[in-house]
C-alpha beads as a LAMMPS data file, in Angstrom:
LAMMPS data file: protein, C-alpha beads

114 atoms
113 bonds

1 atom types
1 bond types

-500.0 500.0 xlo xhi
-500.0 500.0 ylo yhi
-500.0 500.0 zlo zhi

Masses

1 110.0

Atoms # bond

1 1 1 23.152 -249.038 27.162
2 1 1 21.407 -251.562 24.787
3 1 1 20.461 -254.872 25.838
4 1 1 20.387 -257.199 22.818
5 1 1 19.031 -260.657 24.759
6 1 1 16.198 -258.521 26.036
7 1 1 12.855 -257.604 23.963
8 1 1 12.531 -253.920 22.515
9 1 1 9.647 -252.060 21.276
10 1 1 8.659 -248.608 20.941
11 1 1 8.445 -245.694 18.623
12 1 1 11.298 -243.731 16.779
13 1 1 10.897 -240.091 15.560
14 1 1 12.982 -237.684 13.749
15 1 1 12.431 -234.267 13.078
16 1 1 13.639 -232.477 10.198
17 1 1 13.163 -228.533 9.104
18 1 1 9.529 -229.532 7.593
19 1 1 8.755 -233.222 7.522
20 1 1 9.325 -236.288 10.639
21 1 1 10.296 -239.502 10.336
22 1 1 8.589 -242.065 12.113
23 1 1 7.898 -245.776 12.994
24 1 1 6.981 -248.458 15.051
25 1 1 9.510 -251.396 16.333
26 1 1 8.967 -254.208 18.183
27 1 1 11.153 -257.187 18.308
28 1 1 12.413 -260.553 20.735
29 1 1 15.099 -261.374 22.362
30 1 1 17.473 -262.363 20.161
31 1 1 14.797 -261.778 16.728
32 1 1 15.015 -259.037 14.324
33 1 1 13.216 -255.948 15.059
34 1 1 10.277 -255.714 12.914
35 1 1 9.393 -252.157 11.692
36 1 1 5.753 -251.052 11.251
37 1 1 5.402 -247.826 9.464
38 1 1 1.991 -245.832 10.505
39 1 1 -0.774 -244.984 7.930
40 1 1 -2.173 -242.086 9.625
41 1 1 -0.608 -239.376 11.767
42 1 1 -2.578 -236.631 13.953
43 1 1 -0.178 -234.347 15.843
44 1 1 -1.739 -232.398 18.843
45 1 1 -0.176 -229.487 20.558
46 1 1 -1.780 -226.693 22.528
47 1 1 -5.698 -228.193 21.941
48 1 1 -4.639 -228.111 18.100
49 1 1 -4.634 -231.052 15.945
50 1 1 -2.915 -231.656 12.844
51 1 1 -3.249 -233.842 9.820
52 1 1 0.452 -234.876 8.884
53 1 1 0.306 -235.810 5.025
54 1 1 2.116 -238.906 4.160
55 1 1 5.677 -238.181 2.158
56 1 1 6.910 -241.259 1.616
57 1 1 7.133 -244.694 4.424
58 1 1 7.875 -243.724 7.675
59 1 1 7.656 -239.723 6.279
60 1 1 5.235 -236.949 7.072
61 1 1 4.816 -233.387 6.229
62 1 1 5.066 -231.073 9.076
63 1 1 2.613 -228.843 7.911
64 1 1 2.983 -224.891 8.266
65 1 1 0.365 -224.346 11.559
66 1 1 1.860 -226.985 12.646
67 1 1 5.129 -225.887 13.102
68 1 1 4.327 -222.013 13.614
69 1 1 2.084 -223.351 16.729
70 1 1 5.586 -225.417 17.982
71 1 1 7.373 -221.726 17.565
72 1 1 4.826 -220.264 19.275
73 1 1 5.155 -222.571 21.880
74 1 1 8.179 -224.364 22.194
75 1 1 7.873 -225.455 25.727
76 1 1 4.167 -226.948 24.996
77 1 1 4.288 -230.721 25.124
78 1 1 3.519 -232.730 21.800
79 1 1 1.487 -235.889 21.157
80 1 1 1.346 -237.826 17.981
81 1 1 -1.332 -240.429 17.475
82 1 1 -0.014 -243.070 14.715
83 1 1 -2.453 -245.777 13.607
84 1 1 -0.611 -248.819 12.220
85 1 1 -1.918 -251.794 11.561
86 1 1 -1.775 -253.348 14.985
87 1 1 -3.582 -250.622 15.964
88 1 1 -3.935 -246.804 17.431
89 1 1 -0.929 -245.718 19.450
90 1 1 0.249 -242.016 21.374
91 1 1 3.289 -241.210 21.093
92 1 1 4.457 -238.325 23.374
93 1 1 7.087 -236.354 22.534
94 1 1 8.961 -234.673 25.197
95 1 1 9.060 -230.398 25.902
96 1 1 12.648 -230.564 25.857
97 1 1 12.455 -232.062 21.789
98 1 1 10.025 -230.115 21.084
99 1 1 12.217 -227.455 22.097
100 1 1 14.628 -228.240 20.176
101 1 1 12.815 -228.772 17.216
102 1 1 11.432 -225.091 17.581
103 1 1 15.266 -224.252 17.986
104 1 1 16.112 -225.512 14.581
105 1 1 12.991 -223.744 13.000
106 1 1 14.462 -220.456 14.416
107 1 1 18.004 -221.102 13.461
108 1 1 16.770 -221.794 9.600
109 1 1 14.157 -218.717 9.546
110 1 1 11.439 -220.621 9.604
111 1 1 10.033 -218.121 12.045
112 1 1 10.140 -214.966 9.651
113 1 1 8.856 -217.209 6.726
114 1 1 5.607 -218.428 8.402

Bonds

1 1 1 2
2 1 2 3
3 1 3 4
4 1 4 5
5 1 5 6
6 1 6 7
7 1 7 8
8 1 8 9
9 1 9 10
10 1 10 11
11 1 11 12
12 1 12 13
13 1 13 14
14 1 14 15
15 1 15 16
16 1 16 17
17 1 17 18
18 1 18 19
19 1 19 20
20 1 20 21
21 1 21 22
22 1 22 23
23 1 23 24
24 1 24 25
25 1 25 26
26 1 26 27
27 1 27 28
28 1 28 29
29 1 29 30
30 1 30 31
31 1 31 32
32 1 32 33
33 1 33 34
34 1 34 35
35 1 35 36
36 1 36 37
37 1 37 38
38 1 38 39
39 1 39 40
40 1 40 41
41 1 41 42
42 1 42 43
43 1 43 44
44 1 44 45
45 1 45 46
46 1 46 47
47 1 47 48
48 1 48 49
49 1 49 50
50 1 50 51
51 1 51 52
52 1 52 53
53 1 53 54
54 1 54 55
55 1 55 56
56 1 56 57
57 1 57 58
58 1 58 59
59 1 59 60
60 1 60 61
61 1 61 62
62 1 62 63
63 1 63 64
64 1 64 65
65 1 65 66
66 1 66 67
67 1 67 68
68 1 68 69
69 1 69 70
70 1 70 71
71 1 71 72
72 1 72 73
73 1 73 74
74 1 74 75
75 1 75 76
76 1 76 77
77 1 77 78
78 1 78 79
79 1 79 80
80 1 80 81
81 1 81 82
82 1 82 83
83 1 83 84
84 1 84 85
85 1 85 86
86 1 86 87
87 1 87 88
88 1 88 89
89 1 89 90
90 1 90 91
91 1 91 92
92 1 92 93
93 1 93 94
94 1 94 95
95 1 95 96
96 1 96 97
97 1 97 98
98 1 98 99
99 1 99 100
100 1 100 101
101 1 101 102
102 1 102 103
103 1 103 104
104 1 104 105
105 1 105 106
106 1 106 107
107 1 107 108
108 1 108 109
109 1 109 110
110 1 110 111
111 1 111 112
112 1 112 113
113 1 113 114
């Protein structure tokens, strides 16, 4: 249920078979959300971390250890830390995505290809 008269902000992220979308919103009530697009991405899972190479705005590679280590470990919660220029910022991204995301990998192959 979205509230338009009351202020928003957060993070959005979309996975896809080997890259994530992701960005920053904040916005009034009754303004425009204004989009900030991060200029660095670390992904952490299981003690790991990960370097996410920029794709295009908003767009990062997943890269391969990445997403074996989310096969691996699909129940494993994962934690993304974005720097924008407002600052550094976690984003957590639930067990049950995560999940999911390993789901999709499995679904595609991605499993016997890594």
């Amino acid at each position: 249920d979205f509230d338009g008269s009351a202020p928003s902000r957060g993070f959005e992220a979309v996975f896809y078979p080997v890259a994530l979308r992701l960005f920053r919103y904040e916005g009034c009530a009754g303004c425009a959300l204004i989009y900030q697009y991060p200029t660095k991405v670390t992904a952490k899972i299981n003690g790991q971390s990960y370097g996410l190479p920029i794709l295009a705005r908003g767009g990062y590679y997943m890269p391969s250890g990445l997403r074996r280590a989310i096969i691996n470990a699909p129940t494993s919660p994962l934690t993304l830390q974005a720097a924008t220029s407002e600052g550094d910022f976690t984003v957590n991204i639930s067990s049950k995505a995560v999940s999911e995301y390993a789901k999709m990998l499995r679904l595609l192959k991605y499993d016997q290809v890594l």
